[in-house]
Structure formats: structure tokens, C-alpha cells
C-alpha atoms as one frame of an Amber mdcrd trajectory, in Angstrom:
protein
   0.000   0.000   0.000   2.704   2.373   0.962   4.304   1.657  -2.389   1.424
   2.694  -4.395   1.041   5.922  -2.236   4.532   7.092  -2.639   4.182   6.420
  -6.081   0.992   9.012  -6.637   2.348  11.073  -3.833   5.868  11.609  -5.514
   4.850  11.462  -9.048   7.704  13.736 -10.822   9.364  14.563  -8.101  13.159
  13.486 -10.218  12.316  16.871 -12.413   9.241  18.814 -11.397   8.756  20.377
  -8.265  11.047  18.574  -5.778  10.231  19.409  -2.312   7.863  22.114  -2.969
   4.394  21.769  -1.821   5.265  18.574   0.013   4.560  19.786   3.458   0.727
  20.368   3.087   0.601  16.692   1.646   2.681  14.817   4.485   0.011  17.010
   7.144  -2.423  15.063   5.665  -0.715  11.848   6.022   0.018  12.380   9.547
  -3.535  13.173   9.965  -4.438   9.861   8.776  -1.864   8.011  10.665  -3.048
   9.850  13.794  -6.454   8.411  12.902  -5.289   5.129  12.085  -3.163   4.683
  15.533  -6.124   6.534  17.947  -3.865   9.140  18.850  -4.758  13.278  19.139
  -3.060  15.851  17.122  -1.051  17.062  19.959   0.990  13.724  19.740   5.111
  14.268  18.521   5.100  14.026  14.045   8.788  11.776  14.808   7.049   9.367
  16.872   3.948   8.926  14.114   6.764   8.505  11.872   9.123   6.330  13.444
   5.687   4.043  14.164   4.503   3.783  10.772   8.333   3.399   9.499   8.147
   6.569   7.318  10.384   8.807   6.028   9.183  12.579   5.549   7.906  13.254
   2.292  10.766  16.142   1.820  13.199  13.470   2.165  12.042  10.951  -0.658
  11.611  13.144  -3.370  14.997  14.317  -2.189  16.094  11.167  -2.275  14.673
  10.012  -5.633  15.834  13.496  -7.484  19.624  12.872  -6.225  19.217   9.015
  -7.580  17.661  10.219 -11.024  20.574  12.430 -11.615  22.899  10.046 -10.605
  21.150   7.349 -12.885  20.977   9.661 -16.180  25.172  10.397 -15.691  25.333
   6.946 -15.634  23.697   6.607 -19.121  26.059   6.429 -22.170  27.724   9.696
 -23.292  25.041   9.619 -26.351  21.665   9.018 -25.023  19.437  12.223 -25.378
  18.384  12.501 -21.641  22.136  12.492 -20.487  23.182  15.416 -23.257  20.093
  17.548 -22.109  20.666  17.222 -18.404  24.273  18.466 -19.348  23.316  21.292
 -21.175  20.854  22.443 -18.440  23.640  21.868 -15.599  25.915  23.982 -17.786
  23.258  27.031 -17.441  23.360  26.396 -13.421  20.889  28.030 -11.697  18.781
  29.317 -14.413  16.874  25.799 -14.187  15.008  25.168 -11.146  15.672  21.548
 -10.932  19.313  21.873 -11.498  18.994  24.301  -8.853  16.794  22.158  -6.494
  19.510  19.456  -7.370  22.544  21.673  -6.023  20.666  22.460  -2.687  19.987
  19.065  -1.925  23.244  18.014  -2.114  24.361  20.780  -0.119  21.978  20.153
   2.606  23.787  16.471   2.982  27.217  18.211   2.842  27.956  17.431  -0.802
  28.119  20.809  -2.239  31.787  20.560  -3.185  30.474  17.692  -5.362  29.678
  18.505  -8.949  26.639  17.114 -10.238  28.185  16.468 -13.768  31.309  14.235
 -12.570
């Protein structure tokens, strides 16, 4: 079940919107786990999480933009996808997901990294 809720949840979340508008949608999936376990909304959001063995919502789509970069500079130097995500990480910060990209890794202390090695 949780796979096919992540999976609606975090549709696009490699290239479009990354971490934005997340935090509404995991409030509603605490709400429901609150329901679920009998427990009032005053109760900690770490402990609901811990219990139902889930990681914030943030952190997934993190998690599955860094692994979708990672997996297209694996690709062959000629495949389409690969050339394009060069190009755009050659204009920087003028795209937002190469931008998203760069301050994710720098949140888990990779910003020294570059994204196209």
C-alpha cells in the first residue's frame, strides 16, 4: 500500500517540483496516521513517523531526485536525456531543478560535489 502511495504522492518529483508543496501533503498523512493509531493531534510528528516506518515526504523526493541524476550520468555519453541534463547543468541556476539538485546536495554536505562528474 505504501508503495502505491509514494508512487501518486511523488509522481515527478526526479524533475518537477522537488520538495515544494510537500509539506501540506505529508500534514495530511500524519492526519491519517493519527487516525489510524487513535492518537490526538497534539501527539510528537517523529514518533507517528518512526511508528509507521516513514520517512518525511521532503526526504524521498529528495532522495529520488539525487538518484535520477545520478542514474541519467550513468547513461552512455550519447543518449538524449544524459546530453540535455548536461546542457541544463551547464546554465546552473537558471533551471530550477538543477537548482533544487545543487541544494539538496548541499543540505547532505555534498556541495563541493559537482553534479556532472
Amino acid at each position: 500500500m505504501e508503495a502505491l502511495v509514494d508512487s501518486v504522492l511523488l509522481y515527478g518529483a526526479e524533475v518537477c517540483g522537488c520538495c515544494r508543496q510537500l509539506q501540506e501533503v505529508e500534514q495530511v498523512q500524519l492526519r491519517g496516521y493519527r487516525v489510524f493509531l487513535g492518537v490526538n493531534r497534539l501527539h510528537p510528528k517523529t514518533s507517528l513517523q518512526m511508528e509507521m516506518d516513514m520517512l518525511p515526504l521532503e526526504w524521498a523526493a529528495k532522495k529520488r531526485s539525487m538518484a535520477f541524476w545520478f542514474r541519467i550520468m550513468r547513461m552512455e555519453e550519447s543518449r538524449l536525456l544524459r546530453l540535455v541534463a548536461l546542457e541544463a547543468a551547464e546554465l546552473g541556476r537558471k533551471v530550477k531543478w538543477i537548482e533544487d539538485l545543487h541544494s539538496n546536495l548541499a543540505e547532505i554536505g555534498w556541495d563541493n560535489v559537482d553534479p556532472q562528474d
